[in-house]
C-alpha positions, 0 to 999 in steps of 0.5 A: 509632541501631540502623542506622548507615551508617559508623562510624570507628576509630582507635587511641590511646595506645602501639603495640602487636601485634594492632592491625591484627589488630583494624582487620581484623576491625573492617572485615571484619564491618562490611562483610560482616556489615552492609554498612556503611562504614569510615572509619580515622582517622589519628594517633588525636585527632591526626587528627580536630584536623586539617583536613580531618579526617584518615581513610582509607576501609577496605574488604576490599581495604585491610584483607586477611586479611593485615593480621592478621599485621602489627606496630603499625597502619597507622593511626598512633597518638599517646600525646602531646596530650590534647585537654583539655589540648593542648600549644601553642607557647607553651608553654600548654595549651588544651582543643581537645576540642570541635575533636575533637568537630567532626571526628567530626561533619565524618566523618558518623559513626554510631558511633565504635570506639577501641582504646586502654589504660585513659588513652587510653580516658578520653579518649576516653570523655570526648570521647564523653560530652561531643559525644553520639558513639556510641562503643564500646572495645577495650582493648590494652596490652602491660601487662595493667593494663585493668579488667574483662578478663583479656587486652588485645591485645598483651599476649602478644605482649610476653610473648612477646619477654621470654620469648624474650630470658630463654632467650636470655640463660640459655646465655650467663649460665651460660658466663660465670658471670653475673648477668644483669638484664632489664628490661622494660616494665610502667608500673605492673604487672608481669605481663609480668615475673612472666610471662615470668619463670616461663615463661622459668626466671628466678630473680628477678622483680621487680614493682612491686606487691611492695616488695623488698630487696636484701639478699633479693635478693643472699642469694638470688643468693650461695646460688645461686652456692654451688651447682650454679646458677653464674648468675642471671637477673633480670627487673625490670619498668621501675615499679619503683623503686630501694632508696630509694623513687624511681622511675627514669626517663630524660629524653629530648631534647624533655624529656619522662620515661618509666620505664627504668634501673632494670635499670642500677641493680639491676645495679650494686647486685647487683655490688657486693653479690655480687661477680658480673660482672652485666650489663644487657639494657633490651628497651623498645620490642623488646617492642612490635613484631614479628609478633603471637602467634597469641593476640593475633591470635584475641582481637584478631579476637574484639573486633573483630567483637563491637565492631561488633557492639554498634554494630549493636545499638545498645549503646554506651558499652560495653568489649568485655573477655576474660572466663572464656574469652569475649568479652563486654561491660562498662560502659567505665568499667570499663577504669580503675576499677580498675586490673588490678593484681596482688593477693599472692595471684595465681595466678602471684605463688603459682605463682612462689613456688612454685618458689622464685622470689625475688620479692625480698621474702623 
């Protein structure tokens, strides 16, 4: 169908800066460019299981130019309930996709746009192969781990605050003559770390990509310390496991696991080791929110607009990626194979080397 009528978008997975950026940009060319309506679906999958399916109209006066300044969605979003295997009361999982599947039909959608990270758009791709939907996606992480583009929305923006909390904790770290540990987020990469700890002066990155010792760790420290240099900053993505091997995680109430601690048990090692007062800054989900960065917001803008423009040429099953300075389209697959992880001889893994950043492994 190279003429639709309405399209629907939702976002999925974790929040992030620059979704609303996206929805925008999404609803204002669709509008302007094709005189097409715009259905914003609530909550993700969540919204097309309930009934009546759960989705707002969006036209320009809903979606202002001011939506492109505004933190997290006004969508809702959901990481939870994988319709292939929802989650039920008593405790089974029960494949619900064809209920999905139904609410897209229910919306009378000619074309669905998701803006997700790399799990959810497996999801979502695989509910669009399965009921025929036209579907076209738009990648967002804070983590940067999308196949096939060089930047996902929200990833600067994250960047952003970790940089700011290592300038922040610099002066008071050499006042008090202090090991300082920051630990951000990064589920299986560590650019935000890497990043943000080259930009803001750290003295050692660690990443989950790059297998470290703590005894490097510590000497790099003590020889710091033995010089002009009275203090040390640590920034540590949340993936990286302890000395042993083992991720570290915390359980929460409803007995679900995610990633964090690992800044506490690094501080603790490193006090011991180096006989620094060490302390613990855990940024978590400081790092999702906030006003987006004015690059999130251009590239956010950028996909927008060449995602509804892939529904008005008929090309779908596509990802709308960042690629050498434009913004282009690749097979959606590509979004998970493989993983845009960090290789040893990345540019920043050699620039941080470079200036004697310890990277924990020599």
């Amino acid at each position: 169908m190279t003429s639709p009528k309405t399209i629907g978008v939702l976002t999925s997975g974790g929040d992030c800066a620059g979704l609303n950026a996206v929805i925008r940009a999404v609803v204002a060319r669709a509008v302007l460019g094709h005189g097409w309506h715009v259905l914003g679906i609530r909550q993700g999958t969540q919204g097309l299981l309930r009934r009546p399916v759960d989705a707002i109209p969006l036209d320009l006066q809903s979606a202002t130019p001011g939506m492109a300044r505004m933190a997290g969605t006004i969508l809702g979003t959901t990481n939870r309930g994988d319709p292939f295997a929802y989650p039920m009361p008593d405790g089974s999982l029960k494949d619900r996709s064809e209920e999905v599947i139904e609410g897209v039909r229910l919306l009378n959608l000619d074309a669905l746009i998701g803006i997700g990270g790399d799990g959810s758009m497996a999801i979502l791709r695989h509910l669009a192969q399965q009921g025929g939907i036209p579907f076209v996606g738009i990648p967002k992480t804070i983590d940067n781990d999308v196949g096939a583009t060089e930047n996902s929305v929200g990833y600067d923006t994250a960047v952003m605050v970790a940089t700011e909390a290592i300038d922040r904790l610099q002066p008071t770290a050499a006042s008090h003559d202090r090991v300082m540990v920051l630990e951000v987020m990064g589920r299986d990469s560590g650019h935000i770390a890497l990043a943000a700890g080259i930009a803001g002066g750290a003295d050692v990155i660690l990443v989950p990509e790059i297998p470290y010792s703590l005894d490097v760790i510590a000497a790099h420290i003590a020889k710091l310390r033995q010089g002009a240099h009275n203090f040390a900053i640590v920034v540590v993505a949340e993936a990286v496991r302890d000395n042993a091997g083992a991720r570290v995680e915390r359980r929460h109430a409803l007995g679900n696991a995610t990633y964090g601690g690992i800044g506490h048990v690094l501080g603790e090692a490193l006090a011991h080791m180096t006989g620094a007062e060490t302390r613990v800054t855990v940024l978590g989900h400081v790092q999702r929110g906030g006003q987006p960065t004015w690059d999130d917001r251009l590239l956010a803008c950028a996909f927008g607009v060449h995602a509804v423009d892939l529904v008005a040429r008929g090309k779908f099953d596509r990802l709308v990626v960042w690629q050498h300075r434009r913004v282009v389209d690749v097979p959606l697959t590509a979004a998970f194979e493989p993983s845009h992880l960090m290789a040893a001889d990345d540019t920043l893994v050699r620039t941080a080397r470079g200036l004697g950043i310890c990277l924990g492994d020599k």
